[in-house]
Every structure is written in structure tokens, then in C-alpha cells.
N, C-alpha and C positions, 0 to 999 in steps of 0.2 A: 371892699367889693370887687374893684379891679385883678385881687387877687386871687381871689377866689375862683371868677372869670377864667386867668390865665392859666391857673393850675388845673381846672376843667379841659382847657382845650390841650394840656399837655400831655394830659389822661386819656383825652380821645386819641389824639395824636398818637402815642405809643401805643393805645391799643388795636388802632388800627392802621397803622402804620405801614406792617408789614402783611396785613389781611388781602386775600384774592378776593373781590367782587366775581363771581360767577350767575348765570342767569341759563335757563332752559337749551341754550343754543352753545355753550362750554363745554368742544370736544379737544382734544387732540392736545392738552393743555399741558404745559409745561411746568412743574409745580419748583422743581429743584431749585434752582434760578429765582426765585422768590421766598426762599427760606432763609434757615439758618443754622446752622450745625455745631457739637460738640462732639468730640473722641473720647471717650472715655477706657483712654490707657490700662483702667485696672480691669476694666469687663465686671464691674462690680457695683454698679453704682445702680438705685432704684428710682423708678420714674419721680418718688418727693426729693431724692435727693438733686437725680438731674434739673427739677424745672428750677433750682435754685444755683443752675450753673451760668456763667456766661458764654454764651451763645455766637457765632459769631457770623457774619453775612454773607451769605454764598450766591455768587453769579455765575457760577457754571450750571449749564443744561446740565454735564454729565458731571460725575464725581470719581475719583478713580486715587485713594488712597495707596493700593497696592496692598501687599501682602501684610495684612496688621490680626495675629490666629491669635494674641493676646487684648486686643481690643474692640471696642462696638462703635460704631458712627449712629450719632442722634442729630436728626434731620426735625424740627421744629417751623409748621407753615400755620398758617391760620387762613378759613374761607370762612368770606359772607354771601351769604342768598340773597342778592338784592330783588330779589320776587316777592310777591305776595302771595307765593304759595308754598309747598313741599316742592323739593328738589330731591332727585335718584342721581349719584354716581359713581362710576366707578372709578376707585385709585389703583393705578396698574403698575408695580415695581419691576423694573425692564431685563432685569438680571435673573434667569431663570434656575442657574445652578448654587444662588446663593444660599445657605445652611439656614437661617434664620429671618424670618424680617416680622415683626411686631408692630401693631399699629395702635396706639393706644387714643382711645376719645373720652368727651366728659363722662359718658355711662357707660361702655365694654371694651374690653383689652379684642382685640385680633392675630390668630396669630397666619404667619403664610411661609411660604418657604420649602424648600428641597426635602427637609425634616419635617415638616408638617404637613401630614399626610387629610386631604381632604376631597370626599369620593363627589362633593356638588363643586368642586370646583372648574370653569370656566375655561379657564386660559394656562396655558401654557407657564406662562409667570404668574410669580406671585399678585393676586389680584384681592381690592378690598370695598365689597358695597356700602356707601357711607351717605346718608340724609343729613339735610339740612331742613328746618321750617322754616317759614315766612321770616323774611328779613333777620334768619338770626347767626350769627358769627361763632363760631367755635374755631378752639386752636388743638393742632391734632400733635404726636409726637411719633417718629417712627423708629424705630430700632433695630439696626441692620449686624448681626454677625456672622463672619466669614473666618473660619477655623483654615479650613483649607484650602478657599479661593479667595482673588485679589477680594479688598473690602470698597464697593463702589456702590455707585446710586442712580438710578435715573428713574423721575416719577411721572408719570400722567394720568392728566383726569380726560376720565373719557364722559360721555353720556349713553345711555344702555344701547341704542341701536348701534351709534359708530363703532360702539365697542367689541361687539357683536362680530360685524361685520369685517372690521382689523382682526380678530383672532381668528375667524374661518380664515381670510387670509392667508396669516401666519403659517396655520395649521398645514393647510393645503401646499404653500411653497414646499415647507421641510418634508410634508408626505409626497409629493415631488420626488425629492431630492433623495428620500431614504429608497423610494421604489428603483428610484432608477439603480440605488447598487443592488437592492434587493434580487431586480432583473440580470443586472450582472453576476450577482452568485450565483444564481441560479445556471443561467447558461456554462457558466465556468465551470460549474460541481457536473454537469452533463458531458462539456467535455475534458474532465478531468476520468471520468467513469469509462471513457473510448480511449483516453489516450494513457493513461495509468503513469503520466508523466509527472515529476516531482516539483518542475515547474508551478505547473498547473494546481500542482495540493497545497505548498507554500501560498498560490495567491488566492485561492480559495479559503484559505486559512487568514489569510489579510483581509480579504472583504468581509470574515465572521466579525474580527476585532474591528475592522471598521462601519459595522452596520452597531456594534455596543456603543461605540466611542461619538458615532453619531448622535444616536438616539440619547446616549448622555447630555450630550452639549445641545441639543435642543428640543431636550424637557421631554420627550416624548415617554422617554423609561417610567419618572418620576410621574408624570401625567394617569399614564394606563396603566403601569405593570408594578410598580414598587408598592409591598406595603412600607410601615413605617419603619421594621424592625430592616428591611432589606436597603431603603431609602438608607440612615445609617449606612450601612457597610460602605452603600457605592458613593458616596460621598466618601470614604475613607481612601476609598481603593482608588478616586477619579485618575490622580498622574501614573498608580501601579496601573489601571487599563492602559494608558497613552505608550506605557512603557510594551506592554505585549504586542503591542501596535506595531511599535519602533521593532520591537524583536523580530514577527512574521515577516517586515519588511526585508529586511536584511537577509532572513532565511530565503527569501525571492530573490534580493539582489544576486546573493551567492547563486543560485541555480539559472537564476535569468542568464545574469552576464558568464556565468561559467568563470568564475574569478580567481577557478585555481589556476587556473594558467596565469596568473599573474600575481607572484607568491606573496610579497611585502603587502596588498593592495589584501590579500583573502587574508592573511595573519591581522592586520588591522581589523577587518571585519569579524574576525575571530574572536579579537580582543572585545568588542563592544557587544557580542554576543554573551558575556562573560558578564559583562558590565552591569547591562540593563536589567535582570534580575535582580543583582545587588541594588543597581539603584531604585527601583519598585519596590524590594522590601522597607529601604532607609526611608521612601518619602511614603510610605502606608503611614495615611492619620496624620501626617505632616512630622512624624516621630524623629526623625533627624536632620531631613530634609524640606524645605520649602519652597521659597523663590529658587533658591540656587537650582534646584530641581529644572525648572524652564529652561537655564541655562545649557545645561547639561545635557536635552532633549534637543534642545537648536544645535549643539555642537554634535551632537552625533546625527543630525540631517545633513549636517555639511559633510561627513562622514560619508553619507550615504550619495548626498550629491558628487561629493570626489568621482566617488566609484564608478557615477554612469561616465562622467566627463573623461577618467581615465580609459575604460574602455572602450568608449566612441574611439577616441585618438589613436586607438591601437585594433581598430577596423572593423567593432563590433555592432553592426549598421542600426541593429534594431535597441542599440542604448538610445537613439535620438527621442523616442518618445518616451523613454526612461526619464533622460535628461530633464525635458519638457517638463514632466509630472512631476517632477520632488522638486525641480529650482520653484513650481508655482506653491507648492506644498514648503517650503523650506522658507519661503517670504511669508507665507501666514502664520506657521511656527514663529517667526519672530516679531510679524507683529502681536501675536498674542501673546509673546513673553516680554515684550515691551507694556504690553499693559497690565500683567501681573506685578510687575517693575514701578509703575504706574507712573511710567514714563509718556503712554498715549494711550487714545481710549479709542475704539472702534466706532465707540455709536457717536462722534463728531461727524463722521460720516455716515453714507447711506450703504453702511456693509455689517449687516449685521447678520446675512447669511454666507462670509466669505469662508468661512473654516468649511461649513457644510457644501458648497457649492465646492470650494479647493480639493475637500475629498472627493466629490464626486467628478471632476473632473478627471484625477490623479488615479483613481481606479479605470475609467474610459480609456484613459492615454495607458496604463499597464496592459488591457484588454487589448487593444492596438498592438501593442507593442508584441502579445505573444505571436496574435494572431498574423504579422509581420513575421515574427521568427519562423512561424509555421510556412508563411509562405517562401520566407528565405531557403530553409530547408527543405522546400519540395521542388522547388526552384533547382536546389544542390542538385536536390535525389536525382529529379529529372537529368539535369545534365551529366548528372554520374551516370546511373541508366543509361545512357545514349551512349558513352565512352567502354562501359564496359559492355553492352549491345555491341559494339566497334571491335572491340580487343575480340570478344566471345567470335565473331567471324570471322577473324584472322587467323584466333587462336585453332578455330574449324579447318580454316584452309590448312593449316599446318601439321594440322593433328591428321588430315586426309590424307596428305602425304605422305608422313610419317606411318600412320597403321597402312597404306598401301607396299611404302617399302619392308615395314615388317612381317607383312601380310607372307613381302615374297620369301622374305627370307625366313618364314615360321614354315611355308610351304616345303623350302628346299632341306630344312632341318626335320620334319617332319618325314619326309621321302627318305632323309638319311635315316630315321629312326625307325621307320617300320622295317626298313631294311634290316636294322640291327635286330629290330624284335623280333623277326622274321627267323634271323640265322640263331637266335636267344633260345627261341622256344625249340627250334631244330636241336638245337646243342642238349636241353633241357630234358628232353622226349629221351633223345637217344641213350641220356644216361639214367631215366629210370629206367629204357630196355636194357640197359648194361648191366643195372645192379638186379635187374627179377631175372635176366638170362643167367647168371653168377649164380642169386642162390637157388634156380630150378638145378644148375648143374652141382650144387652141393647138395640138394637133396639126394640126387639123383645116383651120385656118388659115397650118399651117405649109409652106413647099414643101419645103426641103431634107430628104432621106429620112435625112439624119444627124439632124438637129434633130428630125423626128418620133421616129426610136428611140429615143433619148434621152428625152425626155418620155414617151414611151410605158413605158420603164426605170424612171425616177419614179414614173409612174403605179402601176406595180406593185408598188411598193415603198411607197407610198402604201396601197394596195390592202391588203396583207397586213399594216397593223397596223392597218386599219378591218377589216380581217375578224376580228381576234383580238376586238376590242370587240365586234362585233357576237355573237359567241358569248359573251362574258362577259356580256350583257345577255340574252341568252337563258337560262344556265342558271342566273342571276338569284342565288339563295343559295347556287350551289356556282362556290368561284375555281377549282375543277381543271378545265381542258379537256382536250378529247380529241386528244391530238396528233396521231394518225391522220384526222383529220377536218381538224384545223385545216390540215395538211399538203397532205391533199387540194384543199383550197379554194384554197390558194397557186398549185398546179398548175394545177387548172383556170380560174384567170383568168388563167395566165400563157399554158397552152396551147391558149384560146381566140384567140390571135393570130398561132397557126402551124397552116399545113395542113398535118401531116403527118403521117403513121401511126405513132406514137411509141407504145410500150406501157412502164409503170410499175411495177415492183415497190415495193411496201410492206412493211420486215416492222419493224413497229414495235411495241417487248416495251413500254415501259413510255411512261408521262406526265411530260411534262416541268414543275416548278415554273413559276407564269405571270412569274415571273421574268427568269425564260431563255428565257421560251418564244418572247419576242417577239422575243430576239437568232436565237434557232434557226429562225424563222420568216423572218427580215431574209436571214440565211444561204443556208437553202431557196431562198428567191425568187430570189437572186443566181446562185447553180451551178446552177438548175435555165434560166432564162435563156440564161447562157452555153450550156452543153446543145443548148439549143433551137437559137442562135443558130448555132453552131461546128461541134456533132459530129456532125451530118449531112446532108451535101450532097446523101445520094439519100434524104431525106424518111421513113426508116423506121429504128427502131433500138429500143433498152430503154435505159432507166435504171432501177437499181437502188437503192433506200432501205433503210438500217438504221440501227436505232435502236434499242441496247439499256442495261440497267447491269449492271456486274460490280463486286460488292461498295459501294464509296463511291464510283465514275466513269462516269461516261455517255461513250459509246462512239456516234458519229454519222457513219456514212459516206454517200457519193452517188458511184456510177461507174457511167459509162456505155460502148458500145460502138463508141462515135462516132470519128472520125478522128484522135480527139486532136490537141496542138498541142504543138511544139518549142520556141516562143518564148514568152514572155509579153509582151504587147505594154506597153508602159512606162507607159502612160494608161490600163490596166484600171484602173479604177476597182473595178465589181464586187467583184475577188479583194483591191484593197486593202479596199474594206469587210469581207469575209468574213473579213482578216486583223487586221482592227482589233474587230472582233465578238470573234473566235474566241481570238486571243492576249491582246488587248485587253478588253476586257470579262465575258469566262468566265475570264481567267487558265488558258486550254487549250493543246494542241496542235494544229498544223495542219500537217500532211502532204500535198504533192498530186502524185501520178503521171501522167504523160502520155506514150505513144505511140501506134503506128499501130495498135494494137489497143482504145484507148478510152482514156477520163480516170478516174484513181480521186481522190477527196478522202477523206483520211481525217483525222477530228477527232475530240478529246476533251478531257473535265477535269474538277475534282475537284467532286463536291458538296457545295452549304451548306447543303441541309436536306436529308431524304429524301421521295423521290417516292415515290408510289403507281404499284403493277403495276396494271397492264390486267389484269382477269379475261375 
């Protein structure tokens, strides 16, 4: 009987041994520290096989195995209700980005976790509603796997209100903490839109990657936005995000601190731009990389921390809150890579929002830091502005001086020159009265009445480019002549050598550049000539003049009503010049109709400056 006795109480003894006594007022309870655990190395083993493992005693609050993507940690506790009624609580798994956590009891399996996607879910973490009845004891088993984050543990029971009331909490710090970059992107993306600076777009481009990287690490993504099929992915992708992170940053370093000027320091940062890609691909899914991954990410923070410490020292004012923001960012990188390492655990302490808080500090202090540059730089501008405000009325005074003495001496060269143009145009005048005095006295000398018309042809041809001078010396500081006048004058010394009752139309719209004018003048005197000469044999008739533009072409006709001619005689000279002027030298057209109703010439072509209308 004794023995019976004692093997009873050794029964009870183990079985309740390692049992939690809980009661109606069991919140905020630490469960891990009261368990017991097995690792099962092979990730293969099923809940009949585990309960038949040994198990072994754990007095850590937290648990923090490190990087184990081939294994599961089984966490083994047992609660008694010592009430006499139903008990409600909740068990809360404190690790939000873990892949897996399974909760198994005597009658349902549970499952919770980053991959298990559940739309009534509560909290933020994995969270598990579990009853007890009156006075009764059950042993629960939980199963944690971590593929691609450290493999840890930390459990509490809550009761529904405290529970409640901790995750609004929770909730509310990290929507805190995400608003405030949110409101920083936003400001940022406003003025990156005013100031179109590349600055500005790299760190805008850092607070996208760090508003994901955020919402990652505290559950918020997985919470509201992930289905299951996307859940997956980001879980695969979690250190390739960390990585585009590391990337933007660097892209900001480079433009913040202007780090080409400092060649060895930008070629480094070259290289890890180079880097971090590759190493985002290698650690996707943990495919080639893992822990070593953490490492790799801390050593290129230091990277990044060089760069402000270098710059500061070499007078770059606004690296200080550069500096500030990645030394506070470069200690949280390594403590989180020390706990990946599972070297130390975070939740020993009361910092369990320091990654999110470190980012959003680290974005504040970059904000700062532009918004410093900008003041630095206006700060510059201004003092430049003011220097060269200074040079600019020096440079006045000088420049005053300067155009006053050249003033005098454009004066005294100018008096020299109209002088010359003075004795220029004298010289000029006299010798087209020398060569029309010449050939009046060759005609005059001349017998043959061919040989005189001819010369007398000359003469006139002669004639109308000393008449164009003689009005460019008359309207003396304006080159535009009057075409209607200049035209005029051609005529009346041409038609001062025919008696015959001829009347003229004029209808001329615009001025021709003196350019052309001389060619259109050479032209005139030739058809009007012919005219004279040809188109009528009973002494009376019209010729008709037009001269207008349409759009960029001047448009120049002459027809008269004269007998017109069938032939051209093969020795016109005349119409060859008119054709060598008009196709030849204007790059125009020349059209000319003739029968016994009159001559029409019709010409045109395109303009190389524009003329001024006749008013």
C-alpha cells in the first residue's frame, strides 16, 4: 500500500509539476520561463513523435536560438484553471515576422504566423484564443518555424480586456511612428516637385523603401495588406527589401554629401552599390545567404557611417546630422544582427520599438539635414549676391568710364568718317557724271543710229543705278527707298527720249530691300525700254506696273498694250539681262507673254529679309 501511495504522488508530482495555476485575474503572464523545449533538427518530426521526445527545462522569458531555416523549436507548457468556472485567454506569440507558429491542444491544432493569413485576427502577433473548464489542466504544444528569420520565442497570456487594450497600444505607437515618415514623404515628395533636385528624389526614394521596411517589421503589411499568396513572397524578399534600403541610402549619400569630390570615398560607395543587388539576390529565400547576410548589411552601415565622418572632417557642415542619423541607425543594425546571431535578444529590455523609432528618427535627422543644406546654400547665394551686387557697381563704374571715353573717341571717328563719306559720295557722283558725260559725247559723235541706241541703252542703264545713289544720299540715315519714286525716275529718264503719248500705271503695295532693289531697278529700265522701243508704232499706248507681296514672295509684273512680238530676236540682249537679274541673281521666276494684243512679263521670288509696307 505504501507503494502505491508513493507512485500516486509521483504521478501527480510530474503531472503537475510543471502546470501554470492560472485564475480570472492572469494577465500579462509569462509562459516561456515555465516550459520546456525541444529543437527538432530535422523539421520533420510529428506532434506523436515529439511528445515522445525529451524535453528539456527553459527559464528564459525570451528564447533566441538564432538563425536555425532547417529546424522547429517545440515549446511544451501545461495550465490549470484553478476556478470553478470556464476561463477565456489569450496566448500571444511576441515575434510578429515569424513564418510559422502552431499551437496544438487536446481537441484543435491552431495555426498563426506571417504565413498564415487570418482576416479575424486581433493583433499584430501571432495571437491564440484557448479555454479552460473548471478546475481542468491541459498541456498545450507549440511549434515555431523560422526559414528566414532568427528562430525565437516569447509567450504571454493575456485575459481579453488587458489584451485588448496592449494591442490598441501597440497599434497606435507604430501608427505613430509610420505617420510620422508618412508625413515626412509627403512634405519631401512636395518639395522635391519645387525644387526638381536629385537630392531631394534619392531621399524620397529612401522614405518609400523605408515606409515598406517599416510596415514589415511591425506586422502592419501582414496585418491589413498581404494576402497569403503575397505574405509568402515578403517573407522571402524581407533582407532583399533591407537591401534596396541600404541601396536609396547610399544613392542619398552620394548626392547629399557630393562625394565626388572625394574620389577613393565615391569609388567605395560605388562598389557597394554594385554589391547590394548581388547580395539581395544571393539572400532571396535565404538561397545562399542567411546570418551572414546581417553581417554584410552592418558592414556596409559602417560604409555609410565612414562617408558622413569623412565628409564632416573635410568641412561638409550639414554631414553632422548625417552623422547623427546612421551612427543611431548603425547601432540598431547591429543590435538586430546580434540577435539574428542569437548573440542577444531585444525583448530583455523594454525596446521593442527601437528599429522603428531608429528609423524614424534617421529620416527626421536626413530632413534636417537637407533642410540645413538649403539653408547653407541660400546663406552662400545670399553672400554671393551681395559680392557680385558689389563687383556689378564697380564693374558700372568702370564700364561708365570706359563707354564715356569711347563715347569720345566713337565721336571724334565718326566726324572723321562722315568727312570721308562726305568727300566718298562727292568722288562717287562725279564719276557717274564723268562716264554719262562720255557716253552723251559718244553718242553725240556717233553716226550710226545702231551705235547711238545702244550707247543711249548704256546710258540708261547707267542712269538707273546713279539714280538709286542719288536717293540713298538724299535720305542719308534711312537705306529704305521709295520704290514708287525710284521707279518713277527710271521712267522718266528713259521716257525722256521718246515722243510719244504713253500713260503709266503704277500700283506698287510695298518697298523693295536696297538689295534687290538695284536688280529690280536694272530689270525696269530694260522692259520698260523694250516697251518704249517695240510696242508701239502709232506713238500712244499704257504700260501697266505691279508690285506687290504675298506672304514671303514679291510678285513683279510690267504689261503693256503694245503690238507685242512673235519672235525674240536671238541678240536681245535686254531680256537676256532681265533673265540673268530675275532667274539669276533673285533665284526667281520669269514668265513673258506676247501677242497682238500686248506684252505681259510676269516675275517673282522668294524673300531673304522682310520689307516694309508702304503706308
Amino acid at each position: 500500500m505504501p507503494y502505491f501511495i508513493l507512485i500516486f504522488l509521483i504521478f501527480c508530482f510530474t503531472s503537475f509539476a510543471y502546470s501554470i495555476d492560472i485564475d480570472e485575474g492572469s494577465s500579462n503572464l509569462s509562459i516561456l520561463n515555465k516550459s520546456s523545449i525541444f529543437v527538432d533538427k530535422t523539421n520533420n518530426l510529428s506532434l506523436h513523435d515529439i511528445k515522445k521526445q525529451n524535453f528539456i527545462t527553459n527559464n528564459l522569458i525570451n528564447l533566441n536560438l538564432g538563425y536555425k531555416p532547417t529546424a522547429s523549436l517545440w515549446i511544451k507548457f501545461s495550465l490549470h484553471n484553478k476556478t470553478g468556472k470556464l476561463l477565456k485567454k489569450t496566448l500571444e506569440f511576441a515575434y510578429k515576422q515569424t513564418e510559422s507558429v502552431t499551437l496544438y491542444t487536446d481537441i484543435k491544432i491552431l495555426k498563426g504566423g506571417f504565413l498564415h493569413y487570418d482576416k479575424n485576427r486581433k493583433s499584430l502577433k501571432p495571437s491564440f484564443l484557448i479555454e479552460l473548464n473548471a478546475n481542468e489542466s491541459q498541456t498545450y504544444y507549440l511549434e515555431v518555424k523560422a526559414k528566414i528569420k532568427p528562430l525565437r520565442a516569447t509567450i504571454k497570456l493575456w485575459n481579453e480586456v488587458d489584451f485588448i487594450k496592449y494591442n490598441l497600444t501597440d497599434k497606435m505607437y507604430r501608427f505613430i511612428l509610420l505617420g510620422m515618415i508618412v508625413v515626412l514623404f509627403i512634405y519631401n515628395t512636395m518639395i522635391l516637385l519645387f525644387t526638381r533636385e536629385k537630392a531631394y528624389l534619392y531621399y524620397v526614394l529612401y522614405l518609400l523603401s523605408l515606409m515598406l521596411l517599416t510596415n514589415y517589421y511591425s506586422g502592419i503589411i501582414s496585418y491589413y495588406l498581404l494576402s497569403p499568396t503575397l505574405a509568402i513572397l515578403a517573407i522571402k524578399l524581407h533582407t532583399t527589401s533591407a537591401t534596396i534600403y541600404l541601396l536609396f541610402c547610399i544613392l542619398f549619400t552620394q548626392e547629399f554629401l557630393k562625394t565626388k569630390q572625394f574620389k577613393n570615398l565615391h569609388r567605395l560607395l560605388n562598389l557597394t552599390l554594385y554589391l547590394l543587388p548581388i547580395l539581395g539576390i544571393l539572400s532571396y529565400n535565404n538561397w545562399f545567404l542567411n546570418s551572414n547576410t546581417a553581417t554584410f548589411l552592418v558592414l556596409i552601415g559602417v560604409v555609410i557611417v565612414y562617408s558622413g565622418f569623412h565628409a564632416l572632417s573635410n568641412g561638409v557642415q550639414e554631414a553632422k546630422y548625417y552623422v547623427l542619423g546612421w551612427t543611431l541607425m548603425l547601432l540598431s543594425f547591429t543590435l538586430f544582427a546580434f540577435q539574428g546571431l542569437g548573440l542577444y535578444s531585444l525583448k530583455d529590455y523594454p525596446l521593442s520599438y527601437l528599429l522603428e523609432t531608429t528609423f524614424v528618427i534617421e529620416a527626421l535627422l536626413f530632413s534636417i539635414a537637407l533642410a540645413h543644406k538649403i539653408k547653407i546654400t541660400n546663406e552662400a547665394k545670399v553672400l554671393s549676391d551681395a559680392k557680385l551686387i558689389a563687383f556689378q557697381e564697380e564693374e558700372k563704374k568702370d564700364l561708365n568710364s570706359l563707354v564715356s571715353y569711347k563715347t569720345n573717341e566713337l565721336k571724334y571717328s565718326l566726324n572723321q568718317k562722315e568727312i570721308l563719306y562726305k568727300e566718298l559720295n562727292h568722288r562717287v557722283k562725279n564719276n557717274f557724271m564723268m562716264i554719262l558725260s562720255l557716253l552723251k559725247l559718244q553718242i553725240s559723235r556717233s553716226k550710226l543710229i545702231e551705235i547711238k541706241d545702244s550707247l543711249k541703252i548704256t546710258e540708261n542703264r547707267i542712269r538707273s543705278i546713279a539714280n538709286l545713289y542719288d536717293m540713298l544720299i538724299l535720305n542719308n540715315e534711312n537705306i529704305n527707298i521709295n520704290t514708287h519714286k525710284y521707279l518713277k525716275k527710271i521712267y522718266n529718264n528713259v521716257g525722256s527720249d521718246f515722243k510719244r503719248e504713253i500713260t503709266i500705271h503704277y500700283d506698287i503695295q510695298y518697298n523693295i530691300d536696297i538689295d534687290s532693289l538695284i536688280y529690280v531697278g536694272l530689270v525696269f529700265n530694260e522692259l520698260i525700254t523694250n516697251s518704249l522701243n517695240y510696242a508701239f508704232p502709232l506713238n500712244s499706248g499704257e504700260i501697266f506696273v505691279t508690285l506687290k507681296r504675298e506672304k514671303n514672295k514679291i510678285f513683279f509684273h510690267i504689261e503693256d498694250n503694245g503690238q507685242g512680238f512673235t519672235k525674240r530676236a536671238k541678240n536681245s540682249l535686254g531680256l537676256t539681262i532681265v533673265e540673268i537679274l530675275i532667274e539669276g541673281q533673285l533665284s526667281g521666276e520669269l514668265t513673258i507673254n506676247s501677242d497682238k494684243n500686248g506684252t505681259k512679263v510676269f516675275m517673282s521670288w522668294v524673300l531673304d529679309t522682310d520689307s516694309k509696307a508702304l503706308t
